[in-house]
Residue, then its C-alpha position, 0 to 999 in steps of 0.5 A: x500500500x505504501x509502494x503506490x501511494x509513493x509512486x502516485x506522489x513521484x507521478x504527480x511531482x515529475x507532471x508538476x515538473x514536466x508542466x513548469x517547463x513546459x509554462x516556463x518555455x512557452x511562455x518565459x523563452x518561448x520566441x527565438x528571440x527571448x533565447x537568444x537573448x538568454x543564451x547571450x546573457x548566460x555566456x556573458x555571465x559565465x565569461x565574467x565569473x571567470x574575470x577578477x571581481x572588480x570594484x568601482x575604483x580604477x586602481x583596485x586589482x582583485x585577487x579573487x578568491x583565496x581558501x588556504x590552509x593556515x599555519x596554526x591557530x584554532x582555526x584551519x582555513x581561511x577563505x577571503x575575497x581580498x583586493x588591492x587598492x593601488x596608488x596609481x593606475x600605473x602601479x595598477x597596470x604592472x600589478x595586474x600583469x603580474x597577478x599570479x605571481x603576487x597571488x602566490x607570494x600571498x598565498x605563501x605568506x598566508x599559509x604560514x599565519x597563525x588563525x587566533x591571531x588573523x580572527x581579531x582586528x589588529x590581527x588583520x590589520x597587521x596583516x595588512x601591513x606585511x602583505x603591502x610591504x611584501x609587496x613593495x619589497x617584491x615588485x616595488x608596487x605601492x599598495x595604498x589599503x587592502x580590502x577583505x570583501x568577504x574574510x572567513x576563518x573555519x575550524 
């Protein structure tokens, strides 16, 4: 008894489906038109998730997301949208052309931070600090601020 009455409710929600595409299809994308239109917008969408996330201010490079073990600490990962505010467009321009490399430098750096430390404000703002040093020693580009766009420390 319970075996069909299972079976009618799987019936009747595969129809509800079936019927919800079907509404959405005619109705939603039904003429060519509206699909194209879709099908554009989906390939620009997925063109652009793939791009650094940028901001409003000409001089910020994005290094998009970062999830990272880290070196100590009750907390063992890190995931942060961290971008760089450069000084200048210039400064900019060569920090974009070599963004991997300065993704890895923080990537390094981050992976040996002790968690407790980087979970308070003044543990973040040191942070900061180093990372805008490293930086400037490395590639001798001035980082005015860095910018946590999402920061997330897990167990």
């Amino acid at each position: 008894m319970n075996g069909m009455k299972a079976l009618k409710i799987s019936l009747v929600v595969v129809a509800l489906v079936a019927l919800t595409y079907f509404i959405v299809d005619t109705f939603m994308y039904g003429d060519k038109q509206t699909k194209d239109n879709f099908h554009k917008f989906s390939q620009h969408v997925a063109h652009k998730r793939d791009k650094a996330t940028e901001g409003t201010d000409k001089t910020e490079v994005s290094l998009n997301g970062i999830v990272i073990n880290l070196g100590g600490g009750r907390y063992h990962y890190m995931k942060a949208d961290i971008s760089l505010k450069m000084r200048n467009r210039n400064d900019k321009r060569g920090l974009e052309k070599k963004i991997n490399d300065v993704r890895k430098l923080v990537l390094r750096y981050t992976s040996v931070q002790n968690s407790d430390k980087l979970a308070t404000p003044q543990g973040k703002a040191e942070y900061k600090d180093r990372i805008k040093k490293i930086i400037h020693k490395t590639f001798g580009y001035d980082v005015e601020d860095i910018y946590f766009r999402s920061f997330v420390l897990a167990p």
